[in-house]
Phi, psi and omega in degrees: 000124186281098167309153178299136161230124186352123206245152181291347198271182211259127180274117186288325168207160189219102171259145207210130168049032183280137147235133192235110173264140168241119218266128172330136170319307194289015206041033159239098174113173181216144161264143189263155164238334198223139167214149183353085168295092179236126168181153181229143168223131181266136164335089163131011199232148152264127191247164189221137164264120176229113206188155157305151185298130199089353157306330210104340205305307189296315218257329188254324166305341174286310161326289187298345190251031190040029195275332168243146173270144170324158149274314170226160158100197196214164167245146173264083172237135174089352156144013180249163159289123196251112167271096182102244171249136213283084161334290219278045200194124175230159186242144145261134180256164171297312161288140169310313173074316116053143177244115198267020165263335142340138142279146160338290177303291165003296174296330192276309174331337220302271212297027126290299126359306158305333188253025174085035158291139194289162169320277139350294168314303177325309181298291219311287168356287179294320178307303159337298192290335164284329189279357199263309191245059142060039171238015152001100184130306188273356188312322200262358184252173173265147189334344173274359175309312241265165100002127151314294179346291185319310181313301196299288167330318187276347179284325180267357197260324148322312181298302188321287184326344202270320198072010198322159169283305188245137172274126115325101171221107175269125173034067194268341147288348201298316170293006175300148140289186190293330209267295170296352164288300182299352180271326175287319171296325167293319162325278212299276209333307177317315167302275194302322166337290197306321182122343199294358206274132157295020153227185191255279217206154194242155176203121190254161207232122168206193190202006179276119206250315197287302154356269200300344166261346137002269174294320191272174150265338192214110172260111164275126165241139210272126149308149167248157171071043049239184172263153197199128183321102204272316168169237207194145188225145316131074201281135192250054186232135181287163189264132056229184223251128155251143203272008159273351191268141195279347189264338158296321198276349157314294180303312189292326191271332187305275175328291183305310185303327171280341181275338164270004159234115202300328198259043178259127149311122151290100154238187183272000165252140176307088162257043213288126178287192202233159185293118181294119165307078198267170204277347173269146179293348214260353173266006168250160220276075172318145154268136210276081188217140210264160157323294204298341178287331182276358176260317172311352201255319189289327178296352193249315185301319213284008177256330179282193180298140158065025176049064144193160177206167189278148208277327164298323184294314182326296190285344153324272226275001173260340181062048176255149183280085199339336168317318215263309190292312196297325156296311163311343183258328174311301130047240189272345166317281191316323141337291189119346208259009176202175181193139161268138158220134182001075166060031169201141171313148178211084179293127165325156183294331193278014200232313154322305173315285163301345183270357177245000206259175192282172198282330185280347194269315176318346177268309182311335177285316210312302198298317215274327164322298175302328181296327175292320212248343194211090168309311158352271154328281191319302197295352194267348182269312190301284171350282190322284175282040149252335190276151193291312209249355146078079180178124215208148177271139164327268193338340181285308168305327175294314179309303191307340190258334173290025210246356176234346171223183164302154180319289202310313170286331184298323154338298185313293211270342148320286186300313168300314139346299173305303141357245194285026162242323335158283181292339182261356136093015204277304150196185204281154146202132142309080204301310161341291201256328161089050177224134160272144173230142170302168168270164188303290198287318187293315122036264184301281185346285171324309149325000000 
């Protein structure tokens, strides 16, 4: 893996020192989202923000386009301290955005119109940019016409019109389907390939691993809770990125190893640390993933050659979101019931096991994992059976995790809790009465 090295060309924004804080709904307290945020993005580069949900990522793109302010630190863009709304950026969003009482031209016209362009210009302009991303044809009709596809295209012959030095794009494929994501996304490639793009540099905001080395030249990845820069990976492949080349599937498997390991350095080499040891059980972190995904997901490896496969082809061939795929790979890690190597699955024998044996011994593997692997559960099975009456209000377990995460997530990591004592049979809970309970025969056993 070629590390990043400092680039020559002339740098369009710049962040220094951000943090980005929101004050709690109770007012107490502030959830951090962004802590000392350094990134750049230079002429002449595609850069991809790529991270987990709860990274930031969208929130440190609002910062760079001034649409929110930092709490601490500065964005640098064009050799200024960016007051307000960043001019030099124009953005595509993920939703379309449109206003439907508009035309196509019309809609593409808006900020060209905001900034006082003449009439004339204003067409000739739009008129271009529709014809750039292939809606020729289409100036007079309205949005209820279009396509998503369509939709999306007249959201970039907007952006496009501006001429901005640098494009803004949060996820501008994820509402597509598969087929019109990928053809659009090969267009703009196609576009900046040719020299034609209407900006000096693009900077995408995604959760597509395969996207962004795809797209990019340069991939930052983002840590979550709050986010924070793990480092930068270098796509060192001539353009256009061909996805049949071993070294792209290099780069896509490098990146999923690390994304699938939170507490892995990005570097150029595969190290994976090994997970820091706390001394409270409520502070480790599950991943938010149900029973039934992780066995449905082990049931699908436990078929290929040797129960494995590679976690890109995986998430291909199942059509999972990295969002989606990655907790479930956590998971079953965190388990015992897998194990990653350079960027591909393997299940364990005891992972083997479960995925093939009858519903009652998969709960007795269940059990016997949770007990080995996730002091949480353990520690919420001791509590229980410390009490005379083997019965504890949620709310008591709920204080201890908020004493480590946000209100919202400790909720989260509750319910996932419940989740996987529940199916391991470790013990009951009452939604109703908001209470755990041992089960009656383990209970009894115990007095």
């Amino acid at each position: 893996m070629t590390k990043i090295t400092p680039s020559t060309e002339q740098t369009l924004i710049a962040v220094e020192q951000v943090n980005k804080s929101f004050l709690l709904p109770d007012g107490k307290g502030e959830f951090t989202v962004l802590r000392q945020i350094n990134a750049k993005v230079c002429s002449g580069e595609v850069v991809a923000l790529l991270g987990r949900s709860g990274s930031g990522k969208s929130t440190l793109l609002r910062i760079m386009a001034g649409l929110i302010p930092p709490s601490d630190g500065q964005v640098i863009s064009n050799g200024k301290k960016l007051q307000g709304a960043n001019k030099d950026v124009a953005m595509v969003f993920q939703s379309f955005a449109l206003l439907p009482w508009l035309t196509v031209q019309e809609n593409v016209e808006l900020g060209l119109e905001a900034q006082g362009v003449s009439r004339e210009v204003r067409r000739q302009r739009a008129l271009k940019a529709i014809d750039l991303v292939g809606l020729d044809g289409f100036e007079s009709a309205y949005p209820k016409e279009l396509s998503g596809g369509m939709k999306q295209r007249v959201g970039f012959a907007r952006a496009f019109v501006i001429e901005p030095q640098v494009l803004f794009m949060d996820e501008p494929f994820s509402a597509l389907d598969v087929l019109t994501s990928e053809n659009l996304r090969g267009e703009i490639d196609d576009l900046w390939n040719a020299g034609s793009f209407p900006s000096k540099s693009i900077l995408i905001v995604t959760h597509n691993i395969e996207e962004a080395v795809f797209l990019a030249d340069r991939v930052i990845i983002l840590g979550a809770n709050p986010g924070r820069v793990r480092g930068e990976v270098v796509i060192d492949l001539p353009r256009p990125h061909d996805r049949t080349h071993p070294r792209f599937k290099a780069l896509v498997d490098y990146i999923y190893t690390v994304m699938t390991n939170p507490e892995a350095e990005v570097t150029g080499e595969i190290t994976i640390a090994p997970p820091a040891k706390s001394k409270s059980p409520y502070a480790q972190t599950l991943p938010h993933a149900r029973v039934g995904g992780i066995s449905g997901l082990l049931e699908l490896i436990v078929e290929q050659p040797e129960s494995q496969e590679d976690i890109f082809k995986l998430a291909e061939r199942i059509q999972l979101a990295v969002d989606d795929l990655l907790p479930i790979l956590d998971a079953a890690v965190l388990l015992g019931f897998a194990q990653i190597t350079q960027g591909d699955v393997q299940l364990t024998e005891i992972g083997r096991d479960f995925a093939t044996t009858t519903i009652l011994r998969s709960k007795d593997l269940f059990r016997q994992q949770v007990l080995q692997n996730v002091p949480m559960l353990v520690s919420m099975v001791q509590t229980l059976r410390e009490k005379r009456i083997g019965s504890m209000r949620a709310d008591f377990f709920v204080d201890l995790l908020d004493e480590h995460f946000p209100h919202i997530e400790a909720e989260r990591q509750f319910a996932t809790a419940v989740d996987w004592g529940r199916y391991a049979e470790l013990f009951e809970y009452d939604a109703r009465e908001e209470r755990l309970y041992l089960p009656e025969p383990t209970f009894a056993e115990n007095r």
